[in-house]
N, C-alpha and C positions, 0 to 999 in steps of 0.2 A: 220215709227214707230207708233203704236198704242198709243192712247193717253191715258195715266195714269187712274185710277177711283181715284175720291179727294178722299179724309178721309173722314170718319165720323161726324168729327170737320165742317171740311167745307161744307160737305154738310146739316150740320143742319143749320151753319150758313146764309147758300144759303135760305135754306127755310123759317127761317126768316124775310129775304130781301125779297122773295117773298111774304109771308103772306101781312108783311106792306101793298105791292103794291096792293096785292087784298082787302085788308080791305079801303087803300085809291080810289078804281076806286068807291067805293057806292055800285054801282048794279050790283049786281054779275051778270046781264043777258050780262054786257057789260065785262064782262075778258077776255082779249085776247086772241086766239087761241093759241099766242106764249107763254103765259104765262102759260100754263093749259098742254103744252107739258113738259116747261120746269120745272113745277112737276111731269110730269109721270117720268123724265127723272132723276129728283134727287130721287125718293122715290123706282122707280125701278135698282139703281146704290149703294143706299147703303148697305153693306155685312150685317146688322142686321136686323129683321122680325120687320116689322110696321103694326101692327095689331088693329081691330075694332071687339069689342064684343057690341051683344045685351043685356039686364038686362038680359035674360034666356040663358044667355051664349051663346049662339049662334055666330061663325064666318061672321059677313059680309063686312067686309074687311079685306083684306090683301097683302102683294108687294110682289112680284116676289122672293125676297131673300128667302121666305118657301121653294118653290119648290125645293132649290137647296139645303136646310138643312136637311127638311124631306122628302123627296123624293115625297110627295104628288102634284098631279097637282092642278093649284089655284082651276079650278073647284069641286075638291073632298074635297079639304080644307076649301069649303063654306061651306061645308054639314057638317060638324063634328061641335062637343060641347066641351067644353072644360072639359068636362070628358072624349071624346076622342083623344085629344092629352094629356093628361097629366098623369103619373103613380097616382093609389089611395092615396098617400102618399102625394105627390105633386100638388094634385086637393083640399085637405084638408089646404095644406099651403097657398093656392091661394084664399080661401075662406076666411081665418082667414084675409090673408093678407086683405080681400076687406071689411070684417067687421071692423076690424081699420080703413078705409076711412070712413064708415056711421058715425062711433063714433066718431070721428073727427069734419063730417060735420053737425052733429048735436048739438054738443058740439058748434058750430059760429067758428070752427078753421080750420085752411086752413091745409086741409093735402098735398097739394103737390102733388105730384107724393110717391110712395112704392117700395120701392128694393126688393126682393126677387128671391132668385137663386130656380128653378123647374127642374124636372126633365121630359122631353118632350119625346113624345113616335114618332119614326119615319112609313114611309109606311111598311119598314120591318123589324118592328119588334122592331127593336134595338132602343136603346135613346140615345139622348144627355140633356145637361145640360145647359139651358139659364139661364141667368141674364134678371131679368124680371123687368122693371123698367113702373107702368102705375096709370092710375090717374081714377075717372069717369067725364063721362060731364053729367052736369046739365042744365035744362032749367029749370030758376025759382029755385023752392025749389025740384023739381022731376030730379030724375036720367036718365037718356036716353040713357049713353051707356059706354062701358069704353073700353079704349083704352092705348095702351104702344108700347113698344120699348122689342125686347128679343135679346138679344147676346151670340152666339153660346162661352162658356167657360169650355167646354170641355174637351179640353187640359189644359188650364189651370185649372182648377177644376183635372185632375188627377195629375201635378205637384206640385196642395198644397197637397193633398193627399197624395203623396210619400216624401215628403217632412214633414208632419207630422207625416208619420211613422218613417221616419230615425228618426225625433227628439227623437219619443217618444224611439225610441232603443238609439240613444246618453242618452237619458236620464237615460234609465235603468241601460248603463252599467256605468256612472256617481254613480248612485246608490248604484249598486253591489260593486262598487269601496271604497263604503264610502266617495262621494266626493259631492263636492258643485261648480257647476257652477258659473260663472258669467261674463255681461260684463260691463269694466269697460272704460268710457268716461273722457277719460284723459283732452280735450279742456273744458269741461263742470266740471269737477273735481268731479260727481259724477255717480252711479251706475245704469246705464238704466236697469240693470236683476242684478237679485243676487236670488240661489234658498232659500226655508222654509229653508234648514236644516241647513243654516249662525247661527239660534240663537241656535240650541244644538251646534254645532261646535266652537263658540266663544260667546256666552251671549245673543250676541246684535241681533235684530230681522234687518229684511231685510228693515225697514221702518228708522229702527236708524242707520243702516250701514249707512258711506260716508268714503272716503279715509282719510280723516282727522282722524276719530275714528283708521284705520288700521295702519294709523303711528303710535299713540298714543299708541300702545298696545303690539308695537315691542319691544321685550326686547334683542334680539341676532337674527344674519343673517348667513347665510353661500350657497355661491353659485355655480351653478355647470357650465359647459358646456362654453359658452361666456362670462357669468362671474365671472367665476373661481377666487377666490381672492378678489373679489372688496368688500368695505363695503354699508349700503343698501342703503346711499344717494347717492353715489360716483356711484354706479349701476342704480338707479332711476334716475338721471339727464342725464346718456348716454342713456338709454333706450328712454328715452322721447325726448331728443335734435339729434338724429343722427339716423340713416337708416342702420344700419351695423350690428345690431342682434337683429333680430325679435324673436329669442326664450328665453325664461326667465324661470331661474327653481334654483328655490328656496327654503330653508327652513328655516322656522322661530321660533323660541321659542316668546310664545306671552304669555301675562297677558290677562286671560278671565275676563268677567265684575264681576264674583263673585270671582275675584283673586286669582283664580286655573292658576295656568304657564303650558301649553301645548305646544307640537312641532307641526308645520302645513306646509305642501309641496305645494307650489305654481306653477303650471306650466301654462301659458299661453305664447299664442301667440301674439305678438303686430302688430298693422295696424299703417301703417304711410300712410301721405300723400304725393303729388307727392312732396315737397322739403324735404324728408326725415325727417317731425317730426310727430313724434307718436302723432294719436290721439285716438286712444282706443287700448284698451288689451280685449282679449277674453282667456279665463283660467279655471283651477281649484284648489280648496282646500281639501286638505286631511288631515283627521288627522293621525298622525304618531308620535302620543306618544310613540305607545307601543312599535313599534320599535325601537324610539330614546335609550325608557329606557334600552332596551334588548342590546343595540348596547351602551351602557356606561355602564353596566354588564357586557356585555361582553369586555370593554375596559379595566375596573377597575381589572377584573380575569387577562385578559392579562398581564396587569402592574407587579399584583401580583406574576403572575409564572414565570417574567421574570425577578423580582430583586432577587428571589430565585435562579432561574437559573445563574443568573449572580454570584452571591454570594456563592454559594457551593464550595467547593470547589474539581470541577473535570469539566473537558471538554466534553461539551454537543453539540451533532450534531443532525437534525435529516436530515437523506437522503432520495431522493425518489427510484424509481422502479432501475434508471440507477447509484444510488450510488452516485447521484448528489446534495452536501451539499444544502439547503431551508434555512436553520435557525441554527445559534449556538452562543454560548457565547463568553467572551472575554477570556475565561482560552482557548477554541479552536483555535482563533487566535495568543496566546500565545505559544500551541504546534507545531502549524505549523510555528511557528519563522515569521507570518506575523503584518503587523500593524494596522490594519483595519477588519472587518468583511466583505465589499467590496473584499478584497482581495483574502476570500474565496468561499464565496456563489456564487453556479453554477458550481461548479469546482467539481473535483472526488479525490479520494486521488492518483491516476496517474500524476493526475497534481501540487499536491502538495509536494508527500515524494517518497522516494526511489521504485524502477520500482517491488523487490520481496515483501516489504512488502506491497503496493498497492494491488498486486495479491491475497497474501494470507488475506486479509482483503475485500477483492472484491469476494473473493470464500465462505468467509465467511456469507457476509451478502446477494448472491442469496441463501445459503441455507437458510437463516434465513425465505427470501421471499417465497421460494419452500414448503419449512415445517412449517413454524410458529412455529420451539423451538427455543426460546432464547439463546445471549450465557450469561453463567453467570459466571465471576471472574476471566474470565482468562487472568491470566498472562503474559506477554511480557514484550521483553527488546531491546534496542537498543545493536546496532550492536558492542558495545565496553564494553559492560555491565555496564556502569555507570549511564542510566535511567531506569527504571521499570515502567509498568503501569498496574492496574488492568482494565480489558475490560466486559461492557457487551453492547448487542447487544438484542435492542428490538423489534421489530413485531407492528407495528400498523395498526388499523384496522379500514375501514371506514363503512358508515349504513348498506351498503349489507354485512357485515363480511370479507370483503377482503382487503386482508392487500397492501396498498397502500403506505406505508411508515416504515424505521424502526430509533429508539432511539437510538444512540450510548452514551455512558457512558463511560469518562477514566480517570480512576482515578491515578495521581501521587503514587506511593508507593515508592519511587525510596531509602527515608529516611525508612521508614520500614523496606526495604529492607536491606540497609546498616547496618542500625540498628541489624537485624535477621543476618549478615553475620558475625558484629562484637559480637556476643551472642555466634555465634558457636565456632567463637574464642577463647573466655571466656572459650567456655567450654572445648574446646581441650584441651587448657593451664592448666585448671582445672585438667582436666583427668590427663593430661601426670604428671603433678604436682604433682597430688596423687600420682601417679603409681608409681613416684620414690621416694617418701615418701615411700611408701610399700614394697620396692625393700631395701632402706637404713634401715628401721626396722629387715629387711630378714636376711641384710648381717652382 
């Protein structure tokens, strides 16, 4: 088996230990031959470029690692400037970077070594991207050369890259969303991220936000999916103590810091640790006033047209396309002799009343669907004559104009009726009454 090349780590540490050893032999005439190998050995083994520039930029050292990064042989790589390995762009950043070392060294302060990422031109053509990490050496108060370390990050340089892009798309559609990221460090108990728009969304700036303020400002909870039901302590303590639902979605009616009451939709994801307790949440906030409002408009109309509906006095159905009862009152449960509105919803009137008047009220309401005319007042009676009901039969219509549902109306007249039969009575008896009144005047 071939023997491994150390790390990086170790082979600096390596060199180190050898430095010591050559700084303690005195005279350098006396370094050992094994010792002066076993620096070719580490400086030509480590995968980053160890490079030696003159004050006029000039390459005159460099290890082995170039040749396999930019394709250059060391030969040819003596010969270049450091205008030619480097893009315009990136010869400008290396200069600024080395004027920050004079300013430094002039000022009496130790500048260290300088990070900077360049962008490096190879033999053909193409570049990569090092992490340039170098210093200069001084003898006395004069500069004499400067020297560093470049690591090929390339790949990684295109990973932050693509990774800054998704962000900045998460972020957009965050955005377009009307929403506000954030993460939240549940073991630390407060916000490592929270975006600008937390202070138009709730008051409070992203410097004042901490979860203590979001408790503080809940005023009603309501949740969906895993926590269907729970209330937001009873929620908040299973979420944080147990490993069993990482999804949280929620919505809250909150008091804003200038005591405005909005609705706000929470959905985030929570991270546990390996004994299953939550120690951050990753999420969003949205606000969702205007829907709450619309969606309690629309509750409050509901309310309304159905204590009406309820309270009229006639049997309200509406069916859909197959005559399939959706929604009706309790006078409808009443005619179909059932107990419950259970009992009918879903059902046809096949399955409710007799097999011909199903028919004829089944042929009724495909024409109603086929043509869209209504029917209006008409009359019917049970099979013994003793109930009557006035019928109408409506057409509804959904945004495309197509009538996806119709309104049944029946109205009891049954007393009306009785009523109109016992009138005609009156009146026969009336007539006939005359008549022989008229007849004993005759005679």
């Amino acid at each position: 088996m071939p023997e491994e090349k150390p790390t990086y780590e170790e082979l600096e540490k390596r060199i180190r230990i050898l430095e010591k050893n050559v700084v303690t032999q005195g005279n350098p005439n006396k370094i050992h031959i094994n010792t002066l190998d076993q620096f070719s050995f580490l400086l030509n083994n480590v995968s980053d470029i160890i490079w030696m520039l003159d004050m006029e930029y000039n390459i005159i050292y460099v290890n082995s690692a170039a040749e396999k990064i930019t394709g250059y042989t060391l030969d040819e790589i003596k010969k270049l400037t450091l205008k030619d390995i480097l893009t315009p762009e990136s010869k400008k950043e290396a200069i600024r970077a080395l004027r920050n070392i004079y300013e430094k060294t002039e000022s009496n302060l130790n500048p260290g070594f300088i990070t900077v990422d360049l962008e490096h031109l190879c033999s053909d053509g193409s570049t990569f991207w090092g992490e340039c990490n170098f210093s200069i050496k001084y003898e006395g108060s004069s500069p004499v050369a400067i020297f560093g370390v470049t690591r090929d990050i390339s790949k990684y340089r295109e990973v932050k890259i693509d990774l800054e892009k998704r962000e900045k798309l998460y972020r957009s559609a965050i955005k377009a969303a009307d929403g506000v990221s954030y993460y939240h460090n549940i073991v630390a108990k407060k916000y490592e991220f929270i975006d600008d728009g937390i202070e138009e969304l709730i008051g409070f700036t992203k410097d004042e936000m901490h979860p203590g303020i979001w408790d503080s400002i809940i005023l009603e909870s309501s949740f969906w999916g895993d926590y269907r039901g729970m209330k937001y302590r009873g929620a908040k303590d299973h979420a944080e103590s147990k490993g069993d639902k990482p999804l949280w979605k929620a919505e809250f009616k909150i008091k804003k810091k200038d005591g405005e009451v909005v609705w706000l939709a929470d959905t985030s994801v929570l991270i546990y640790n390996e004994k299953g307790k939550a120690i951050a949440s990753l999420g969003i906030l949205q606000d969702i006033n205007e829907r709450k409002n619309a969606e309690e408009l629309l509750e409050t109309e509901h309310n309304l047209l159905k204590t009406i509906i309820d309270n009229i006095p006639a049997a309200v159905a509406v069916k859909d396309l197959d005559s399939k009862i959706i929604l009706c009152n309790y006078r409808s449960v009443q005619n179909y002799k059932k107990s419950s509105t259970e009992d009918i919803i879903g059902k046809t009137d096949h399955d409710l009343i007799d097999k011909q008047l199903a028919d004829r009220f089944r042929k009724e309401e495909v024409e109603v669907f086929e043509t869209g005319k209504p029917v209006l007042n008409k009359v019917i009676s049970s099979s013994d004559k003793k109930k009557w009901g006035s019928i109408f039969k409506v057409p509804l219509y959904n945004k495309n104009g197509e009538i996806n549902h119709i309104v049944t109306i029946n109205y009891d007249i049954t007393e009306l009726m009785l009523k109109e039969k016992e009138n005609r009575e009156l009146e026969r008896q009336l007539f006939h009454s005359q008549k022989m009144e008229s007849i004993g005047r005759i005679a």
